[in-house]
C-alpha positions in Angstrom: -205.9 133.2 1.8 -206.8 129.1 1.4 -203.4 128.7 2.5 -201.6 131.1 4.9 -198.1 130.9 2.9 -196.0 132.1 5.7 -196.9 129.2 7.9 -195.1 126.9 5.2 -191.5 125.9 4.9 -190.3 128.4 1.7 -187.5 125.4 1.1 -189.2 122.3 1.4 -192.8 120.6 2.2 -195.1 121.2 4.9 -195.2 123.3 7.7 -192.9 125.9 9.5 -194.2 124.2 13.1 -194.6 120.7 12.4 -194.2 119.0 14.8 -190.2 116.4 15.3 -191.8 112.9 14.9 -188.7 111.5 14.7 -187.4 112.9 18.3 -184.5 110.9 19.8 -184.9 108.1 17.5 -183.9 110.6 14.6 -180.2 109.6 14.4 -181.2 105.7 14.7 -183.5 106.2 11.7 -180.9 107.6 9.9 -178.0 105.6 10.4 -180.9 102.9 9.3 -181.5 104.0 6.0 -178.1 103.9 4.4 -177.6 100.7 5.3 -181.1 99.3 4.1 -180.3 101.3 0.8 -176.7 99.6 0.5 -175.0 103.4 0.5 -172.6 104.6 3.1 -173.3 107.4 5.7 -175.4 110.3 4.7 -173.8 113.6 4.6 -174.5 116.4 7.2 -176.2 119.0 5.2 -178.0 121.1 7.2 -180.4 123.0 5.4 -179.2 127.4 4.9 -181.7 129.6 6.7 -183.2 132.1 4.4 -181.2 135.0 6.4 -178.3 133.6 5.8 -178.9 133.8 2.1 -178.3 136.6 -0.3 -181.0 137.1 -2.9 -180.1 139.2 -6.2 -182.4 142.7 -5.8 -185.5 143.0 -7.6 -185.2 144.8 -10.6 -188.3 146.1 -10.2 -188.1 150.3 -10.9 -189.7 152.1 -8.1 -192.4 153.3 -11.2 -192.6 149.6 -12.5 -193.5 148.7 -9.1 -196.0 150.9 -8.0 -197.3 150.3 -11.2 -198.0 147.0 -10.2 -199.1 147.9 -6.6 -201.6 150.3 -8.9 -203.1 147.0 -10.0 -203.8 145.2 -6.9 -204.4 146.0 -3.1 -201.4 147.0 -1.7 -201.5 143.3 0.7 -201.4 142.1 -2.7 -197.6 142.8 -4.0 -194.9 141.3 -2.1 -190.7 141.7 -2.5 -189.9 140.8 0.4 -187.2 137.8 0.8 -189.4 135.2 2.3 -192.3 135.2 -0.9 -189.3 135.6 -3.5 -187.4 132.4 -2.2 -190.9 130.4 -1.2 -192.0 131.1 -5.1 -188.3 130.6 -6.5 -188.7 126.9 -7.3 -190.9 124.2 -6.9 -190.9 120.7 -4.9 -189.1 118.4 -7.2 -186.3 116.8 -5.5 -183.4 118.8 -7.6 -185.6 122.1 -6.2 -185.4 120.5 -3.0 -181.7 119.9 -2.9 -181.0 123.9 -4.2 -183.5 125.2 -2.2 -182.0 123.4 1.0 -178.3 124.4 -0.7 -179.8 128.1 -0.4 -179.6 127.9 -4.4 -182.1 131.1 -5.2 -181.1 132.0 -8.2 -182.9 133.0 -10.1 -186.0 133.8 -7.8 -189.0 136.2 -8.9 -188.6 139.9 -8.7 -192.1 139.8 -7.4 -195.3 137.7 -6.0 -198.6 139.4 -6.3 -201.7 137.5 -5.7 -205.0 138.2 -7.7 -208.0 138.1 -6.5 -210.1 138.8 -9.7 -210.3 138.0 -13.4 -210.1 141.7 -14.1 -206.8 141.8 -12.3 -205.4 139.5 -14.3 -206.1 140.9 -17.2 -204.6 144.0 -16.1 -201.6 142.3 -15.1 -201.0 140.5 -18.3 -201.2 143.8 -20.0 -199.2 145.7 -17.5 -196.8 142.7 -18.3 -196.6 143.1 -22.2 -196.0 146.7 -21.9 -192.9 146.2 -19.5 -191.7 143.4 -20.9 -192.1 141.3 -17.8 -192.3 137.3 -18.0 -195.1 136.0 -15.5 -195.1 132.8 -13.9 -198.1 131.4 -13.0 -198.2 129.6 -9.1 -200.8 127.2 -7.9 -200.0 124.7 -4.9 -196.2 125.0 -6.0 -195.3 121.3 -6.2 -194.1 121.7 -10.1 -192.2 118.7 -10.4 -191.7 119.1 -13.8 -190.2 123.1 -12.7 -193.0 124.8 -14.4 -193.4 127.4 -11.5 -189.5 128.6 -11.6 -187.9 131.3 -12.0 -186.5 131.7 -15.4 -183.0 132.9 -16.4 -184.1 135.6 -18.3 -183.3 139.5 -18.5 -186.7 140.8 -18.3 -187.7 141.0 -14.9 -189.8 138.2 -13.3 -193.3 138.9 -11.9 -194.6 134.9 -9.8 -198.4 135.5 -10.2 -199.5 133.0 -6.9 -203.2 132.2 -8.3 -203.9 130.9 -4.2 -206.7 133.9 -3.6 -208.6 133.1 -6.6 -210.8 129.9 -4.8 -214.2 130.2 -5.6 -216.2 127.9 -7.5 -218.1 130.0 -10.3 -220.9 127.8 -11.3 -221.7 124.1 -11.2 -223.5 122.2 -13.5 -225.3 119.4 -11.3 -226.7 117.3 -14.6 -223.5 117.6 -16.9 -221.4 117.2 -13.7 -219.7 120.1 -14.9 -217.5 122.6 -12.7 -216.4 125.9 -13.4 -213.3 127.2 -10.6 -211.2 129.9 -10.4 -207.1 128.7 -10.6 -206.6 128.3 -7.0 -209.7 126.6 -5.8 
């Protein structure tokens, strides 16, 4: 995988293990920036760990489901809570403040990550048979909320395009690239 997901924070940017650059001087720095913005104290608002949250069950059936599975490796189809609430929202600053709020809903029923063209197109029709909405996931920043989750009652399937990084073909005189979505 180009990225290794579960290293990443699922409710904000960067990773799991970064390191505290801040340290000691973390309360200085933010008793600082109120007053250099002209507001009063910030708020304590710890962020909500992702056990303490409750996400709505998929509504995946189990023949809807290993349907899917049918169309990918088995490493390929995930419900578990960590991808559902990592590919619930994006990185804009209002998915920011609900992710950090533990605001999930609503969050994908599924992730699955294709690794081929062909598995696409089997998804897309396994999609328009069931009635499932896809949502298509690149690096995940969406600050515009393209990547989430949308209220709907069909279930949702978050089709996480990070395995499909190859470049196909590159055309060195029309300077001309052709990539697969998650390169």
């Amino acid at each position: 995988m180009t990225i290794e997901r579960a290293k990443l924070r699922w409710n904000g940017w960067g990773w799991i293990d970064a390191p505290d650059l801040l340290g000691d001087r973390a309360v200085l720095v933010w008793d600082w920036i109120p007053k250099v913005l002209g507001g009063g104290p910030l708020p304590g608002t710890p962020a909500k760990r992702l056990e303490d949250i409750e996400l709505p069950p998929t509504r995946l059936s189990a023949p809807e489901l290993n349907a899917l599975r049918d169309i990918f490796e088995q490493s390929a189809v995930h419900t578990d809570n960590y991808e559902r609430a990592f590919h619930a929202r994006g990185k804009s600053f209002p998915d920011l403040i609900a992710l950090r709020a533990g605001d999930l809903a609503p969050c994908p029923d599924a992730v699955v990550y294709p690794t081929s063209k062909e598995e696409c197109l089997a998804l897309v029709a396994w999609a328009a048979e069931n009635g499932a909405v896809l949502v298509p996931f690149g690096g995940g920043s969406s600050v515009v909320g393209g990547v989430n989750t949308p209220k709907t009652g069909s279930f949702v399937v978050c089709v996480d395009m990070t395995l499909m990084d190859r470049v196909l073909q590159i055309d060195e005189e029309a300077l001309v690239a052709r990539v697969e979505a998650g390169i």
